[in-house]
N, CA, C and O atoms as CSV, one atom per row, in Angstrom:
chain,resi,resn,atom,element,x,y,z
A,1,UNK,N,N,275.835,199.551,79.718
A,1,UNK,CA,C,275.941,198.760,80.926
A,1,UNK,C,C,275.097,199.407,82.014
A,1,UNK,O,O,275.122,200.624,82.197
A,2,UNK,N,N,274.277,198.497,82.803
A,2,UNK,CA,C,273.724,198.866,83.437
A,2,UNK,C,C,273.205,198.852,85.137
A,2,UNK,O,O,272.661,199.954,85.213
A,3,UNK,N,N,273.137,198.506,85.885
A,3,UNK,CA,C,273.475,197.848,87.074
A,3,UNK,C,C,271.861,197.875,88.013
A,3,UNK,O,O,271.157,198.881,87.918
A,4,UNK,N,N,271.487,196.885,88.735
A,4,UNK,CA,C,269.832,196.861,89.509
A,4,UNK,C,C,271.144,196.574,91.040
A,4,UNK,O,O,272.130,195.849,91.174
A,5,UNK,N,N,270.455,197.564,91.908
A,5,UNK,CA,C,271.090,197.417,92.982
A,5,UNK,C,C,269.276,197.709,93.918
A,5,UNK,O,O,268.232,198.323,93.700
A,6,UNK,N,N,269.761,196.969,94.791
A,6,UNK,CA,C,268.940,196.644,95.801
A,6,UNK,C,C,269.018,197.486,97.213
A,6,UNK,O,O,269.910,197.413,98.058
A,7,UNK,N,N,267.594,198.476,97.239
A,7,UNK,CA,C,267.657,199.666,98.592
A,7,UNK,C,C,266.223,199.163,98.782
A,7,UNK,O,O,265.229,199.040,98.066
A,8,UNK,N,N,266.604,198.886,100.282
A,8,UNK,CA,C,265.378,198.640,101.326
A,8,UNK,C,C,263.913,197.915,100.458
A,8,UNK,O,O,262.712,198.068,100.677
A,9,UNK,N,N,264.661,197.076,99.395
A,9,UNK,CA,C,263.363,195.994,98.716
A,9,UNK,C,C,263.784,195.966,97.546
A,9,UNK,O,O,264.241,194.990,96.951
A,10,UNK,N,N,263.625,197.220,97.099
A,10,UNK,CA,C,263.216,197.817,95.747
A,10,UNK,C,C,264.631,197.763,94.969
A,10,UNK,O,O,265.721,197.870,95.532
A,11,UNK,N,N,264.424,197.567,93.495
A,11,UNK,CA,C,265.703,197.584,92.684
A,11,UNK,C,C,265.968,199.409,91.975
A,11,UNK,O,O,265.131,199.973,91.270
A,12,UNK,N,N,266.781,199.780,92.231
A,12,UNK,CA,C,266.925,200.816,91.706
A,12,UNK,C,C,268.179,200.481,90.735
A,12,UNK,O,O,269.280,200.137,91.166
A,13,UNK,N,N,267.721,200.694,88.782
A,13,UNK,CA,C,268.802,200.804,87.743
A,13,UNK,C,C,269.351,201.746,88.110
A,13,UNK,O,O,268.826,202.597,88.828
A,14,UNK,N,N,270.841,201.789,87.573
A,14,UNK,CA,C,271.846,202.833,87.732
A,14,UNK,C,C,272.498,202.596,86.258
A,14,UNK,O,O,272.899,201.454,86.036
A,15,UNK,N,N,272.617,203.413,85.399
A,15,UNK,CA,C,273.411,203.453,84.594
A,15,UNK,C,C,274.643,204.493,83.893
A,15,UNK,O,O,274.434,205.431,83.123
A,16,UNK,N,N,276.123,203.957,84.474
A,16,UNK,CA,C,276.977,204.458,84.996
A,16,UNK,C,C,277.348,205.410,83.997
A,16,UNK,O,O,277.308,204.850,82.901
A,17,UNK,N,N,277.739,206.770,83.886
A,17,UNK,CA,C,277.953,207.773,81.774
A,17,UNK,C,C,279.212,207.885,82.511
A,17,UNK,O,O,279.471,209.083,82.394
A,18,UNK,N,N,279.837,207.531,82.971
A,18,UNK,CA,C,281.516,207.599,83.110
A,18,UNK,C,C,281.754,208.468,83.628
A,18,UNK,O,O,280.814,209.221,83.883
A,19,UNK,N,N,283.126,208.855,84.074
A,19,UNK,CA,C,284.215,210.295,84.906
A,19,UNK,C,C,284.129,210.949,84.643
A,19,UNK,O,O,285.116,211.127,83.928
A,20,UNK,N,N,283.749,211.484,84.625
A,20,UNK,CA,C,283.505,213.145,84.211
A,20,UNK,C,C,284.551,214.381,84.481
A,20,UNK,O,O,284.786,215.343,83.749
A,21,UNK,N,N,285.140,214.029,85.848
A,21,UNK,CA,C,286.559,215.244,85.557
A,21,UNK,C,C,287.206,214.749,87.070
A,21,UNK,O,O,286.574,215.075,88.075
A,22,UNK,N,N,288.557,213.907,87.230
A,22,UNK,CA,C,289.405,213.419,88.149
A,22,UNK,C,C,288.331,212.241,88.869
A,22,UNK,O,O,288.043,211.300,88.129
A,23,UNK,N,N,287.781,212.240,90.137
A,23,UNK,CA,C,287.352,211.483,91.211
A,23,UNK,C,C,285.577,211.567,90.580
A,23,UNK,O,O,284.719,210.827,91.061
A,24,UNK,N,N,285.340,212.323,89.744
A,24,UNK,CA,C,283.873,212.444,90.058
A,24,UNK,C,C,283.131,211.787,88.861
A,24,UNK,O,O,283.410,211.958,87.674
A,25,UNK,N,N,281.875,210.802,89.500
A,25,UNK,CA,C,281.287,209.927,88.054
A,25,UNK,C,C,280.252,210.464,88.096
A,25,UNK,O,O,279.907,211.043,89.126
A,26,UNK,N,N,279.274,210.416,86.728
A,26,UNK,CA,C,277.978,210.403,85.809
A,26,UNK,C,C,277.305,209.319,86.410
A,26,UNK,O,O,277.871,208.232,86.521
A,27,UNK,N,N,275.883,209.550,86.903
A,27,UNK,CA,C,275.033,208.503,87.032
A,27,UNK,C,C,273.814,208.834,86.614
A,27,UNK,O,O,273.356,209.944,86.882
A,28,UNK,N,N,273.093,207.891,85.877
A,28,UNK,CA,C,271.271,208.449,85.689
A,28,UNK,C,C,270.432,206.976,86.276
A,28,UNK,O,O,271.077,206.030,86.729
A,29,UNK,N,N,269.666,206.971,86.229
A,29,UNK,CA,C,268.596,205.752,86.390
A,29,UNK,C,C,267.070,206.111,86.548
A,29,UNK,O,O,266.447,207.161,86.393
A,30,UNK,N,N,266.716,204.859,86.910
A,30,UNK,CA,C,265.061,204.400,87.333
A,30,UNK,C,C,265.033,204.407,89.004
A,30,UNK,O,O,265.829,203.691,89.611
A,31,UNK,N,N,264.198,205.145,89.629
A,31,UNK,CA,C,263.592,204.801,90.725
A,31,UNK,C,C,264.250,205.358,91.748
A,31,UNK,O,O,263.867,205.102,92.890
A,32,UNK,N,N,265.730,206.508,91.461
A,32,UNK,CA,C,266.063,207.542,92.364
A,32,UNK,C,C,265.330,208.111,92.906
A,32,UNK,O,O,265.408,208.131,94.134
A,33,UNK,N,N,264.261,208.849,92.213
A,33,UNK,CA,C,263.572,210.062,93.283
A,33,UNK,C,C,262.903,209.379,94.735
A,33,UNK,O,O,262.401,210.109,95.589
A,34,UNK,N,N,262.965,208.000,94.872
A,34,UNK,CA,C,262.640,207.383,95.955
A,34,UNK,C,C,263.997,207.843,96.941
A,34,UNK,O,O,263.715,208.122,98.107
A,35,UNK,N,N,265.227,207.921,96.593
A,35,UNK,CA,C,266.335,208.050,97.416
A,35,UNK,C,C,266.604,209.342,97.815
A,35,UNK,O,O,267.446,209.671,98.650
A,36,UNK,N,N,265.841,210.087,97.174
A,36,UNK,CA,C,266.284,211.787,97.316
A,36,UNK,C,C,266.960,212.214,96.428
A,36,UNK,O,O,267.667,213.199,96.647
A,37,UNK,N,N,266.946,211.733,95.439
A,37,UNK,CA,C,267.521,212.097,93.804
A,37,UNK,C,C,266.977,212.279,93.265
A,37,UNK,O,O,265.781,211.995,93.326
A,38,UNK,N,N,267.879,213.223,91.886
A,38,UNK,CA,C,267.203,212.964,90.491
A,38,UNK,C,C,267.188,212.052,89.398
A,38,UNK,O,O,268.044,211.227,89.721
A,39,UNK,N,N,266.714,211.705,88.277
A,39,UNK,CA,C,267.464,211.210,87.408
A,39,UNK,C,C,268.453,210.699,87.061
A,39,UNK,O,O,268.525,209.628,86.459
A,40,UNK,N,N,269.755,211.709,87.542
A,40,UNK,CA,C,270.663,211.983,87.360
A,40,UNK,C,C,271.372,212.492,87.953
A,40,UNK,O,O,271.024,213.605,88.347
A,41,UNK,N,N,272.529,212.069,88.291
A,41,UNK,CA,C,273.188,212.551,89.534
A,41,UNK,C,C,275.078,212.139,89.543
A,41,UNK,O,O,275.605,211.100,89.145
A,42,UNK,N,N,275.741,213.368,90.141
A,42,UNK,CA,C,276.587,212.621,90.080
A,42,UNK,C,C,277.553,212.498,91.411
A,42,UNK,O,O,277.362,213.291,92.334
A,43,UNK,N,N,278.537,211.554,91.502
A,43,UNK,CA,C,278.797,211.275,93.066
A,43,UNK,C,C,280.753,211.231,92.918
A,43,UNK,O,O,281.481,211.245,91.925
A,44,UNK,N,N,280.936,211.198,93.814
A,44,UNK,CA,C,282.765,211.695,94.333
A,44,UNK,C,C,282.731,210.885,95.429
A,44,UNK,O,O,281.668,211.035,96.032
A,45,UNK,N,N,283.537,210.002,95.990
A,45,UNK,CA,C,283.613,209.200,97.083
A,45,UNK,C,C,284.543,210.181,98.250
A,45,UNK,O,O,285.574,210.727,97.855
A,46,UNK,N,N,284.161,210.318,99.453
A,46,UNK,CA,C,283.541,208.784,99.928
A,46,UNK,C,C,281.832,208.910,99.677
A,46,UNK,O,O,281.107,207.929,99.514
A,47,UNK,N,N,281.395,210.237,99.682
A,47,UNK,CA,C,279.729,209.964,99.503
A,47,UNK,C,C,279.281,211.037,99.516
A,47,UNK,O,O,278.505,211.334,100.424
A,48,UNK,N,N,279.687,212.172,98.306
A,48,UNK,CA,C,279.497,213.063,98.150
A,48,UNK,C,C,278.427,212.715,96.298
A,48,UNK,O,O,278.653,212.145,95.231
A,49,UNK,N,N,277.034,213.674,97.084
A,49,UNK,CA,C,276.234,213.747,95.795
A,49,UNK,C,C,275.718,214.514,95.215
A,49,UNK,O,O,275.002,215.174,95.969
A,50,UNK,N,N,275.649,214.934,93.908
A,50,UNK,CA,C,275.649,216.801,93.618
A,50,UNK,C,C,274.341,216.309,92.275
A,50,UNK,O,O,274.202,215.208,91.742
A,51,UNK,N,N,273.669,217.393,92.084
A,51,UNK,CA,C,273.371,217.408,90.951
A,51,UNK,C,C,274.332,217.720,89.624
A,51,UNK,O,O,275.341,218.412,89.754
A,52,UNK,N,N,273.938,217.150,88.322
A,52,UNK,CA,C,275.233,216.409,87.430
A,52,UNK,C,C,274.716,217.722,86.358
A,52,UNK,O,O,274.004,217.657,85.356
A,53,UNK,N,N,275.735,219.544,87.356
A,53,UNK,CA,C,275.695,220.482,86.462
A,53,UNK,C,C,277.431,220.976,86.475
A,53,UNK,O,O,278.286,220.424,87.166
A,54,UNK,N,N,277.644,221.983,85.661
A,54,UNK,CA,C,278.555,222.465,86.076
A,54,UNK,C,C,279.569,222.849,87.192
A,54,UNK,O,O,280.716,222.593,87.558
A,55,UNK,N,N,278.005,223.956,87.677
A,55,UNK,CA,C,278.185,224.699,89.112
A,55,UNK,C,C,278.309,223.507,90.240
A,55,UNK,O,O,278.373,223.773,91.440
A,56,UNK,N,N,278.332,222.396,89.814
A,56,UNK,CA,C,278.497,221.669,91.100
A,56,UNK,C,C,279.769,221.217,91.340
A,56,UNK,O,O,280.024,220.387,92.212
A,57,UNK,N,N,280.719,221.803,90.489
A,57,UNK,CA,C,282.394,221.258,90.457
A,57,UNK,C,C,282.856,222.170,90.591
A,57,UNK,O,O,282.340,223.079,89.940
A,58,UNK,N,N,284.264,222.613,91.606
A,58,UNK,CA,C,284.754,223.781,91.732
A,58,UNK,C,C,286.216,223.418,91.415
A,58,UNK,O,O,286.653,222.276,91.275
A,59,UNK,N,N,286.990,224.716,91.313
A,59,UNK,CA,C,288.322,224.558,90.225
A,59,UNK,C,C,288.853,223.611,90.641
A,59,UNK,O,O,289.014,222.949,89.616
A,60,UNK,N,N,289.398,222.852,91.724
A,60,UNK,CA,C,289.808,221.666,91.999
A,60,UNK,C,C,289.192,220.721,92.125
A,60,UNK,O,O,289.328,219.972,93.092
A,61,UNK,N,N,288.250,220.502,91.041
A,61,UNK,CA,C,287.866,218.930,91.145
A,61,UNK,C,C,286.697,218.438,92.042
A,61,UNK,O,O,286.124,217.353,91.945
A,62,UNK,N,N,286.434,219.489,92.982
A,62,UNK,CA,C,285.589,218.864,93.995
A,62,UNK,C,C,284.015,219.339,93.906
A,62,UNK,O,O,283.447,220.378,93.569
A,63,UNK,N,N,283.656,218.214,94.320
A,63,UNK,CA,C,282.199,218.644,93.994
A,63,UNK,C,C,281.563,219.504,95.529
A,63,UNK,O,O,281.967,219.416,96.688
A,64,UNK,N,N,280.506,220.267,94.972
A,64,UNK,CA,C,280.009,221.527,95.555
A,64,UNK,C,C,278.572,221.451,95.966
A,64,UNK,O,O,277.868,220.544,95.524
A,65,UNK,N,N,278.183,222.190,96.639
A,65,UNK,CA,C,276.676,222.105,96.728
A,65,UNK,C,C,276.098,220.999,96.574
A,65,UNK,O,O,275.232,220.849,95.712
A,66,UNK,N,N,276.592,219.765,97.617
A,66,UNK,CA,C,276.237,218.434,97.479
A,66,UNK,C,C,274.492,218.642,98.226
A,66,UNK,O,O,274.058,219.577,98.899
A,67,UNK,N,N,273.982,217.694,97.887
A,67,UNK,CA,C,272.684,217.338,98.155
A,67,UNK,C,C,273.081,216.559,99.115
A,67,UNK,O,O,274.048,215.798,99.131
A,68,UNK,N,N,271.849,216.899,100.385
A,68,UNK,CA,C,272.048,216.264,101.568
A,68,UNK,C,C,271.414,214.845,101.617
A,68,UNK,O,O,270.476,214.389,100.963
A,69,UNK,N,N,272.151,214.306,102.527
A,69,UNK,CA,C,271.930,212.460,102.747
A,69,UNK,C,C,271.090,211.993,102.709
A,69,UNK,O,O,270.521,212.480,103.685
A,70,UNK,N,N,270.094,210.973,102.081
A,70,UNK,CA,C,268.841,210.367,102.837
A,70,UNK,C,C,269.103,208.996,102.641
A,70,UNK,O,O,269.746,208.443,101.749
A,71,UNK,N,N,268.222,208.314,104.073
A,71,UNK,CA,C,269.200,206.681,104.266
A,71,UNK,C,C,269.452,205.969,102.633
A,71,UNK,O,O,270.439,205.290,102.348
A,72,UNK,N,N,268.552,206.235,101.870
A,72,UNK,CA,C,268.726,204.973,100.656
A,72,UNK,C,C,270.344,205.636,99.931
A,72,UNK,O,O,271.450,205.170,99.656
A,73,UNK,N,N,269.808,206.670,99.869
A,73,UNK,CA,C,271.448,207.195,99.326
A,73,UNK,C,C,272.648,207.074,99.903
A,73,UNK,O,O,273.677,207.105,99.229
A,74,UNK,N,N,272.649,206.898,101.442
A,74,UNK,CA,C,273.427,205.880,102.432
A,74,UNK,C,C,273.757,204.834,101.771
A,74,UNK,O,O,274.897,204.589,101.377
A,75,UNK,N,N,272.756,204.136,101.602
A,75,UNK,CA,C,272.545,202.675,101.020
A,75,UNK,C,C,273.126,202.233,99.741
A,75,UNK,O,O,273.479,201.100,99.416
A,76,UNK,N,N,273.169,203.607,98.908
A,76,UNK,CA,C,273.748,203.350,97.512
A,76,UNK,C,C,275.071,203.897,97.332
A,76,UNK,O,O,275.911,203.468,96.540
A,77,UNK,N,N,275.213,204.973,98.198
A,77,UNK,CA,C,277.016,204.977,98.639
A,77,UNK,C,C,277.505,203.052,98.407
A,77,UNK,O,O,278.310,202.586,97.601
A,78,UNK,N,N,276.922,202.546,99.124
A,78,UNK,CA,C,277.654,201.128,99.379
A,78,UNK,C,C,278.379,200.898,98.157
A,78,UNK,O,O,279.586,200.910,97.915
A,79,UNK,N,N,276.869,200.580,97.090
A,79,UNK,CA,C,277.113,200.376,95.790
A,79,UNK,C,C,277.871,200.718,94.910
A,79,UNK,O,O,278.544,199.935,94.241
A,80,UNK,N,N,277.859,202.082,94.783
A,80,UNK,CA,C,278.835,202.910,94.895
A,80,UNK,C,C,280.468,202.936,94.431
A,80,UNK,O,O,281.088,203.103,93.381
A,81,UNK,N,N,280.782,202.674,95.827
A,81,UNK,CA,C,281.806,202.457,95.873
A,81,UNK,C,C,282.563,201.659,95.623
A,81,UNK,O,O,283.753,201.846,95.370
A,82,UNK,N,N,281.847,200.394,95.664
A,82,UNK,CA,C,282.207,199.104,95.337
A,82,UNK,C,C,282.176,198.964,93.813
A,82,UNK,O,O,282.814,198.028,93.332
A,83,UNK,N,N,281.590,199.685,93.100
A,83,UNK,CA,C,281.448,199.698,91.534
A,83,UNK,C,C,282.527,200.351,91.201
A,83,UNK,O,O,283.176,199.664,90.413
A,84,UNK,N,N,283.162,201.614,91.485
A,84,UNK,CA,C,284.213,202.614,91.409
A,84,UNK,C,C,285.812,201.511,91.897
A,84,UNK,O,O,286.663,201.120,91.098
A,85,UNK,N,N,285.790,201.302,93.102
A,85,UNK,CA,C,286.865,200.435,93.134
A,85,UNK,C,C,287.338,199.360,92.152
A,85,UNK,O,O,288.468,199.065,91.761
A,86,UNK,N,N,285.756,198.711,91.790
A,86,UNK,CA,C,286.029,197.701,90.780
A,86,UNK,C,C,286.547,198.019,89.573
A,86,UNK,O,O,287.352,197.346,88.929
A,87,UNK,N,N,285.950,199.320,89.206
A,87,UNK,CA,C,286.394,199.715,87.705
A,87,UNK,C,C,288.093,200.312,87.816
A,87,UNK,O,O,288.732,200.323,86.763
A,88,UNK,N,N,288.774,200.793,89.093
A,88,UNK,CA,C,289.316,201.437,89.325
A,88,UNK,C,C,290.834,200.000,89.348
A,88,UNK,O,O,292.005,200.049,88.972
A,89,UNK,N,N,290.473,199.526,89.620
A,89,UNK,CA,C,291.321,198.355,90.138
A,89,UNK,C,C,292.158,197.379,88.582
A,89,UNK,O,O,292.881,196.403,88.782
């Protein structure tokens, strides 16, 4: 499953690799490094975004050494979240 979400024109794929440990999901795609990403990335709401290693989860669950904001990643928080609620619901 795969998802085209729409930042400032452009479609960026997201394709979701699931929870990974309590609050925090797996993401990879096409056309991140435009947002200030990698590949691969993974995110914790409300809009926390880490690279998708170990060291980025600390004993409780929370993700660490988040990578700082840039507007499209603003933008894909939206998405985001709204994908997580949905699955969550």
């Amino acid at each position: 499953m795969f998802m085209n979400v729409p930042i400032f024109g452009d479609d960026v794929t997201l394709t979701p690799q699931g929870k990974i440990l309590g609050s925090i999901f797996s993401f990879t795609g096409d056309g991140l490094i435009k947002l200030g990403l990698p590949g691969g990335f993974f995110f914790q709401m409300p809009d926390k975004f880490a690279l998708p290693t170990e060291q980025s989860i600390d004993q409780d669950g929370q993700l660490i050494n988040t990578l700082p904001h840039t507007r499209g990643m603003c933008q894909l928080t939206e998405h985001l979240r709204k994908w997580i609620w949905n699955r969550t619901e």
